[in-house]
C-alpha positions as CSV (number, residue, x, y, z in Angstrom):
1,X,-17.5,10.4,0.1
2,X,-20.7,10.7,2.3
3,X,-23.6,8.3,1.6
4,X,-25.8,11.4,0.2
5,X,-22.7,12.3,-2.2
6,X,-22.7,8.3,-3.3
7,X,-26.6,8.4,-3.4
8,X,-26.2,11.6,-5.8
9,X,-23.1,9.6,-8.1
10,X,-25.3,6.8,-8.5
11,X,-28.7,8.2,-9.3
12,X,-26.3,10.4,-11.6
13,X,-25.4,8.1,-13.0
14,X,-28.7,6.3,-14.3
15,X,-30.5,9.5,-14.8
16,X,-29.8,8.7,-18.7
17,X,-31.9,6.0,-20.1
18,X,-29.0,4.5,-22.6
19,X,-27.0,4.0,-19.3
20,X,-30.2,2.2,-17.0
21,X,-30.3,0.0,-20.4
22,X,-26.6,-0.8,-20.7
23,X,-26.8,-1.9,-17.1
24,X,-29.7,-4.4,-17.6
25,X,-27.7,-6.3,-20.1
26,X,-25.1,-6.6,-18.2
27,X,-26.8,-7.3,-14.4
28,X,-27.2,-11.0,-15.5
29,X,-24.1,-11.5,-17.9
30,X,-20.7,-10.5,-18.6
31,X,-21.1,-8.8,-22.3
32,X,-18.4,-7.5,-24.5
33,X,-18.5,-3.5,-25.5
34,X,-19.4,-4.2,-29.5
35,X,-21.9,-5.9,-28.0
36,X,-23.5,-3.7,-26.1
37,X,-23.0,-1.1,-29.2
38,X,-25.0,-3.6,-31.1
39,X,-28.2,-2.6,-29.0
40,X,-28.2,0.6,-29.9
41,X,-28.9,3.2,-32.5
42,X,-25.9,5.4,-31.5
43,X,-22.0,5.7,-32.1
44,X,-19.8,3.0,-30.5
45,X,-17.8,6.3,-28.9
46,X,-21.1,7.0,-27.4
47,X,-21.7,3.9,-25.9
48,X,-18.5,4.2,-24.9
49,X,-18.8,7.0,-23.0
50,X,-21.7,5.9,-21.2
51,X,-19.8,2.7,-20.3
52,X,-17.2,4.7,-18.8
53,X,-19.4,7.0,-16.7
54,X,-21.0,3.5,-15.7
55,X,-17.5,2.2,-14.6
56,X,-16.5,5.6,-12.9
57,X,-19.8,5.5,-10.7
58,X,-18.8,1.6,-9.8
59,X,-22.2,0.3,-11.2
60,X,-20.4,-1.9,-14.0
61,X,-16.8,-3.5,-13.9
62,X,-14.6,-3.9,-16.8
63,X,-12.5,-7.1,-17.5
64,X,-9.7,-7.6,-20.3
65,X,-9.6,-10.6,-21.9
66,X,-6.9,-9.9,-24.8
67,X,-8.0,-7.2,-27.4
68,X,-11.7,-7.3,-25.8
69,X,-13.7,-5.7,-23.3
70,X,-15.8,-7.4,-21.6
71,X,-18.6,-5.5,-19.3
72,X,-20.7,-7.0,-16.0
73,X,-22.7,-5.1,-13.5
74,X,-21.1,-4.9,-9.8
75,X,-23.1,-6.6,-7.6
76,X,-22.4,-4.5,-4.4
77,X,-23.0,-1.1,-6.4
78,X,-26.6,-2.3,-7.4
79,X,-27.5,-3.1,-3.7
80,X,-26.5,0.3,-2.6
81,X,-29.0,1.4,-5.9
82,X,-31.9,-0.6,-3.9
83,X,-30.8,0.6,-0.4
84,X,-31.1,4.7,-1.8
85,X,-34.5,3.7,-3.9
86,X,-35.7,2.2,-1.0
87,X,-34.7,4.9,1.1
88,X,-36.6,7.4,-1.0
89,X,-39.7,4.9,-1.0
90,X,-40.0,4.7,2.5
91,X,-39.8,8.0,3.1
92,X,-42.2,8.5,0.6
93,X,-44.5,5.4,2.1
94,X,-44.0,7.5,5.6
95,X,-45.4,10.8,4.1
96,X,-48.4,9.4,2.3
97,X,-49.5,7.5,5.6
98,X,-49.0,10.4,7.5
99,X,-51.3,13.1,5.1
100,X,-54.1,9.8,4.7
101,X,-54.1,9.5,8.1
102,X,-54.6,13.4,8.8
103,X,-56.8,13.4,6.1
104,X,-59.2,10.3,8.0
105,X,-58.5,12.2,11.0
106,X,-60.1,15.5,9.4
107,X,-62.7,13.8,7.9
108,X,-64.1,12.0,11.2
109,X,-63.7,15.6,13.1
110,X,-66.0,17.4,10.1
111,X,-68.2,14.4,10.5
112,X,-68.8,14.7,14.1
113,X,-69.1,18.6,13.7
């Protein structure tokens, strides 16, 4: 898998705002699926299902412990979150300094003029 392809599974992934909330309850703790169903006004099978595309992407890990489920976030997964964010901002940043500083660059020129 190329890093764009990662970079499209993971923004995927958190493009639905039940699924950017399941992972902030789980960045800091490990939290069992009922849960997680708890905090929200939606079918456990749908929570469900958003844990599993979660787990499928590698932002959240599953761990057994007898009949339960228990859910965490994947520490590795969310730093390559922050590396593509902050490879979007930065290219952003690098476009908005460029067009202000064509746009001061115009501005002195029509001054001058």
């Amino acid at each position: 898998m190329t890093g764009d392809d990662r970079a499209t599974e993971l923004l995927r992934a958190l493009a639905e705002p039940r699924r950017r909330e399941i992972l902030r309850l789980v960045v800091e703790r490990e939290l069992p699926a009922g849960a997680i169903a708890q905090e929200f006004d939606v079918t456990r099978t749908a929570v469900s299902q958003h844990l599993t595309v979660l787990r499928d992407a590698g932002l959240i890990v599953e761990r057994r412990d007898g009949t339960k489920r228990l859910y965490r976030a994947e520490p590795r997964s969310m730093r390559e979150v922050r590396a593509v964010l902050d490879d979007i901002w930065g290219g952003a940043l690098a476009r908005a300094k460029k067009l202000v500083e064509e746009s001061g660059s115009s501005a002195t020129i029509e001054e001058a003029g």
